[in-house]
C-alpha positions in Angstrom: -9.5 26.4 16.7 -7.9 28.5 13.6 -4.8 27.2 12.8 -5.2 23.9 14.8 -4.1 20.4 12.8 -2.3 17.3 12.9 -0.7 16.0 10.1 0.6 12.0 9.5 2.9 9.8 7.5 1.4 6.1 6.4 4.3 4.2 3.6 3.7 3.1 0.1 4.2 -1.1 0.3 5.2 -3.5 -2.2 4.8 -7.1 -1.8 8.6 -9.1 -1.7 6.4 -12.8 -1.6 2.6 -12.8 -2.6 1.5 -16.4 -3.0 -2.8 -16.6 -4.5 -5.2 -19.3 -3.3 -8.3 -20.3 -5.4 -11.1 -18.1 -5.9 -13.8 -18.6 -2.8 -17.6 -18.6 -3.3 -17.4 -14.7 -2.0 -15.1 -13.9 -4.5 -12.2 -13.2 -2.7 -9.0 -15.6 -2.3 -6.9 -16.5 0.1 -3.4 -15.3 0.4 0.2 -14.8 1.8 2.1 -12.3 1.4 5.5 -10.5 2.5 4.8 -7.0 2.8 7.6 -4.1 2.7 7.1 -0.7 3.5 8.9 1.6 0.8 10.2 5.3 1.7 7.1 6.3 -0.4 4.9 8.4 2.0 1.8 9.3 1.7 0.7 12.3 4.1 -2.6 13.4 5.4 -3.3 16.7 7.1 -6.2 17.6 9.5 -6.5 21.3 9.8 -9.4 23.3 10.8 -11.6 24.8 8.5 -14.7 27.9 8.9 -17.6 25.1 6.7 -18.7 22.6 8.8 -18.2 18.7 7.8 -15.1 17.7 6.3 -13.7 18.9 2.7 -10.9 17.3 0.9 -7.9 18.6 -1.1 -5.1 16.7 -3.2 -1.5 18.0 -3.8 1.1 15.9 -5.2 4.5 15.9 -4.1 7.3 17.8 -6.7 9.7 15.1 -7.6 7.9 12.1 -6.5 6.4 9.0 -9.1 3.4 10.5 -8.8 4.0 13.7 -10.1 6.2 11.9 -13.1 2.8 10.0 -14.1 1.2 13.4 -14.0 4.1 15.3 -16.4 3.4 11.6 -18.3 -0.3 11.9 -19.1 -1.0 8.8 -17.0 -2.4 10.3 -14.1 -4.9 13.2 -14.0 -5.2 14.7 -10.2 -8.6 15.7 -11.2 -9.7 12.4 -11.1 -9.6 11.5 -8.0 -13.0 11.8 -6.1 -12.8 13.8 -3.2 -16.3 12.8 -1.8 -17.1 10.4 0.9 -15.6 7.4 -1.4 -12.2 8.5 -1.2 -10.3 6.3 1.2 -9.0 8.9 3.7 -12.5 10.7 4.1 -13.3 6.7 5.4 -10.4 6.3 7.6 -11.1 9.3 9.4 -14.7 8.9 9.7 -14.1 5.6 11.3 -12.1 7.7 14.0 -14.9 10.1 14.3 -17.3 7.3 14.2 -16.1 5.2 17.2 -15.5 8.5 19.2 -19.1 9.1 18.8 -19.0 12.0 16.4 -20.0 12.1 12.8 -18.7 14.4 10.4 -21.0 17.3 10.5 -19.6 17.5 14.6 -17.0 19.1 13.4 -15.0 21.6 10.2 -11.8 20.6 9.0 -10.3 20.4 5.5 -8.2 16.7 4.9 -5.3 17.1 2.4 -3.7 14.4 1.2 0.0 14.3 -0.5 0.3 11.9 -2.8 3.6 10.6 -3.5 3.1 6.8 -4.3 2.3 5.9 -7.5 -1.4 5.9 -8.7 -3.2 2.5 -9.5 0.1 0.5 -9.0 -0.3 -2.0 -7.0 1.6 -0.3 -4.2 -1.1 1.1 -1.9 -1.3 4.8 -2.4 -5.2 4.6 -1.3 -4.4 2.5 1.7 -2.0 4.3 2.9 -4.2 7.7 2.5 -6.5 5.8 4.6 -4.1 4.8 7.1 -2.4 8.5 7.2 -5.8 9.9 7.6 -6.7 7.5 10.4 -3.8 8.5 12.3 -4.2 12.6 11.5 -7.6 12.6 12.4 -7.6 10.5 15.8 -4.4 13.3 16.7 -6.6 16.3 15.8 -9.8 15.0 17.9 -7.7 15.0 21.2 -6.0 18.6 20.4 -8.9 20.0 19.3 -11.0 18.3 23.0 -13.3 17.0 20.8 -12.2 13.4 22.3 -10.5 12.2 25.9 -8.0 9.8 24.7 -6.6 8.6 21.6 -7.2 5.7 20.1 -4.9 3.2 20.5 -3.1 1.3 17.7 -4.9 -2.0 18.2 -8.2 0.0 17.9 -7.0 1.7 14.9 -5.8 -1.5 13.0 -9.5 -3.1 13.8 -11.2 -0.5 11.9 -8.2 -0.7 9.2 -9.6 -4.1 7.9 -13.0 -3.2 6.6 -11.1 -0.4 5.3 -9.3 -2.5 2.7 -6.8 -5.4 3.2 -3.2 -2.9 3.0 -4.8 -0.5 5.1 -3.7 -2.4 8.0 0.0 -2.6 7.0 -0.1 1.1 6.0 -0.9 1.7 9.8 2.3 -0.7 11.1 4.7 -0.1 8.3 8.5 -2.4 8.5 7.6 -6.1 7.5 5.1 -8.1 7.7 3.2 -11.3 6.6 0.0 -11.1 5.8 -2.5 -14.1 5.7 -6.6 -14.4 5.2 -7.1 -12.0 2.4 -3.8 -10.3 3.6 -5.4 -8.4 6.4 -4.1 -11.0 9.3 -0.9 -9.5 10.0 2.4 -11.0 11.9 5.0 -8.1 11.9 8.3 -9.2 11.5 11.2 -8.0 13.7 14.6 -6.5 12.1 17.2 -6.1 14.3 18.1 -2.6 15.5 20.7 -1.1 12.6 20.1 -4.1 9.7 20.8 -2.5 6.9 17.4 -1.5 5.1 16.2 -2.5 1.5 16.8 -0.3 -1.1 13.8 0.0 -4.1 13.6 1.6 -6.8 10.3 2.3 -9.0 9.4 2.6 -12.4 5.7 3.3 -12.5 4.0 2.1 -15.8 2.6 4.7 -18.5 -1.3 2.8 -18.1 -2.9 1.2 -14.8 -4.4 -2.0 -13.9 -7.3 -3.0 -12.3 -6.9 -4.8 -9.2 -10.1 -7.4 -10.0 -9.4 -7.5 -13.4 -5.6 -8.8 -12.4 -7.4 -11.7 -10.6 -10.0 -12.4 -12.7 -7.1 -12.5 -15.3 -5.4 -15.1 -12.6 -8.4 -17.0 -11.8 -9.3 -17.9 -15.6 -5.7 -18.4 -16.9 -5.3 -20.8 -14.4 -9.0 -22.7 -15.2 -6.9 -22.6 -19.0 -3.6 -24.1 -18.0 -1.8 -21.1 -18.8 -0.7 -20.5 -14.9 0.2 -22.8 -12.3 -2.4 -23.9 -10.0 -2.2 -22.8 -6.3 -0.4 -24.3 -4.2 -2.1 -26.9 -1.6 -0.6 -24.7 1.4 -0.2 -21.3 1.5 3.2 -20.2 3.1 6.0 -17.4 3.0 9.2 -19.4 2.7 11.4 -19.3 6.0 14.5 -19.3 4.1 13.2 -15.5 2.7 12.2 -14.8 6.2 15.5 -15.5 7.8 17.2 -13.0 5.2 15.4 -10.3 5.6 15.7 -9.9 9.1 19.5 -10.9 9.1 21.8 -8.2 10.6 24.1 -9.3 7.5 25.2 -7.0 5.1 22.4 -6.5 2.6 25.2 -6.7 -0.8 25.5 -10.3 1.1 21.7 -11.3 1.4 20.4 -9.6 -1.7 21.3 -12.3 -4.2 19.3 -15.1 -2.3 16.6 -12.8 -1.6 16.3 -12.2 -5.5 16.0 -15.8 -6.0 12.6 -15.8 -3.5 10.7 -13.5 -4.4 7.3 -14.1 -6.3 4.0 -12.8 -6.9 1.2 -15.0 -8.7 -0.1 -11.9 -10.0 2.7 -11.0 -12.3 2.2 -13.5 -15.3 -1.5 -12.1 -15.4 -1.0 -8.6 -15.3 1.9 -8.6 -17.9 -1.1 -10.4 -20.0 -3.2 -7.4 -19.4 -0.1 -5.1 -20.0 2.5 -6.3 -22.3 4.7 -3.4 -21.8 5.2 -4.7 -18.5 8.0 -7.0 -19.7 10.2 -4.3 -20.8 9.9 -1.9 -17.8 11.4 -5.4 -15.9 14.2 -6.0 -18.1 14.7 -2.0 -18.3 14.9 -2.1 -14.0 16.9 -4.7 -14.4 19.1 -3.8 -16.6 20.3 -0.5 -14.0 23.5 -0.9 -12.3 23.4 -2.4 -8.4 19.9 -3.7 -9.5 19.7 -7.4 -8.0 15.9 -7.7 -8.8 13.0 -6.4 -11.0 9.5 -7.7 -9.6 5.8 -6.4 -10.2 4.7 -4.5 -7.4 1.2 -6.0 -5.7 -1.3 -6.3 -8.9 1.0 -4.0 -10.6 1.6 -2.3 -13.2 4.7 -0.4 -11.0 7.8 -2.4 -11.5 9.9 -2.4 -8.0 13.3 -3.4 -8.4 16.1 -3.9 -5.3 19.5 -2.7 -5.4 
C-alpha cells in the first residue's frame, strides 16, 4: 500500500446567466443558471498514509489567483479547516460511505491544490469536493478496498447534498442549472468550437454567500432591485451562441450583451470596490465583458 494514490482534477466555474427567484419558506431560492467551467483546477490527491483515518493537507499552486490573494493578505492558508467540515474530507467520505466503509477502514492523507480563488463565488470548495470524490472512489478500487467504481450517475447523486456546484464540478463544459442550481442539463459544444477565454481579478476582501442574498432578498423588499422575474429561464438566444461552432471574436459581442447575475448589484452594495475591479477588467485590451463571478467578489471578464 506505500506509495499507492490517485489523484483528480474538478474546474473552478463561473456563472455566464444566473437569474434569482424569491426567497422560499426554507430559505433557499429558486434559480437558473448558465454554468462555465474555467481552466482553474482544483486537484485532490489520495495517497496512502502509516495513521489510520484520513488527514488533510493544503498547498496552493505557484502562479495561480490563489496564491496572489495569499502574497495580497486576503487569504491566509491557515485558515482553512482541515477537519471533517472541509468539503473534500465529505466528498470522499460519501465514496467511502456508500462502499460500506467509514473512514477509520482505511489510512490515507487527502491533499488538496488550490488554485481557484478563495470565497469568490467561483467554486473552489465545490470543486475540492468534487476532485476528492473522484480521487477517492479511484484509490478504493486500486487499493481492493472496493469491486467496482462508482459510476458518474452515482457520484453526481451524492454531489447534491454536498452543495449545489458540486455537481457541475463533477461534469465540467456547460451546463444549466435549475431547482437551487443542482438540476443539471449539460449542454453540448460541438467537437473543435472554439473555447471561451476568462480572465480573473480576484477581489482584495470576500463575500459571504448568504449575506449576498440576504443583501438581494431585502433590497428587493426596498425597491432598490428588480423583482424576479415570473419565470425562470436561461435565454435561448445565449444558448445558441455558446454552442455555435462560429468563431468566438464573432459570437463574443452578443454573448456580452446576455449575460447577467441578480447577484451582482447586491454584492457591489456589500463591496463597493467591486465597481472598479469591473471597469479595471474591462478596460484590458480583447476584453468583451466584465461580470461578477457567482456571489462574487471575483470579477470574470471574457476576451
Amino acid at each position: 500500500m506505500v506509495g499507492l494514490s490517485a489523484s483528480a482534477t474538478a474546474p473552478g466555474k463561473v456563472n455566464l446567466y444566473f437569474a434569482v427567484g424569491p426567497v422560499r419558506a426554507d430559505g433557499y431560492h429558486e434559480v437558473v443558471s448558465l454554468y462555465a467551467a474555467t481552466d482553474l483546477l482544483e486537484r485532490v490527491t489520495v495517497t496512502a498514509a502509516e495513521r489510520p483515518g484520513i488527514s488533510q493537507s493544503l498547498v496552493v499552486v505557484p502562479g495561480s489567483p490563489v496564491a496572489n490573494q495569499v502574497a495580497e493578505g486576503s487569504f491566509d492558508p491557515a485558515t482553512v479547516p482541515l477537519d471533517e467540515s472541509n468539503l473534500a474530507y465529505r466528498g470522499a467520505v460519501a465514496v467511502l460511505s456508500t462502499q460500506g466503509l467509514t473512514a477509520e477502514d482505511l489510512a490515507v492523507d487527502l491533499q488538496i491544490e488550490k488554485a481557484v480563488p478563495v470565497a469568490g463565488g467561483m467554486g473552489g470548495g465545490s470543486a475540492d469536493a468534487a476532485a476528492a470524490m473522484k480521487a477517492m472512489n479511484a484509490y478504493l478500487v486500486q487499493a481492493g478496498l472496493a469491486a467496482q467504481a462508482l459510476p458518474l450517475e452515482r457520484l453526481l447523486e451524492l454531489a447534491a447534498p454536498l452543495g449545489a456546484d458540486v455537481p457541475f464540478a463533477l461534469l465540467g463544459g456547460l451546463a444549466v442549472g435549475s431547482g437551487v442550481g443542482d438540476k443539471l442539463t449539460p449542454l453540448e459544444v460541438p467537437a473543435g468550437a472554439e473555447p471561451l477565454r476568462f480572465g480573473f481579478l480576484p477581489a482584495s476582501a470576500g463575500l459571504s454567500t448568504p449575506a449576498v442574498f440576504r443583501e438581494l432578498d431585502e433590497g428587493r423588499a426596498a425597491g432598490r432591485y428588480p423583482v424576479a422575474d415570473a419565470e425562470l429561464k436561461v435565454p435561448q438566444q445565449l444558448v445558441d451562441l455558446l454552442t455555435s461552432d462560429r468563431p468566438l471574436a464573432e459570437r463574443l459581442p452578443a454573448i456580452a450583451q446576455l449575460l447577467r447575475n441578480d447577484l451582482a448589484a447586491p454584492a457591489q452594495t456589500l463591496l463597493p470596490s467591486l465597481a472598479q475591479n469591473l471597469g479595471q477588467a474591462l478596460g484590458r485590451p480583447g476584453v468583451a465583458a466584465s461580470f461578477v463571478s457567482g456571489s462574487g467578489p471575483t470579477v470574470a471578464y471574457l476576451y
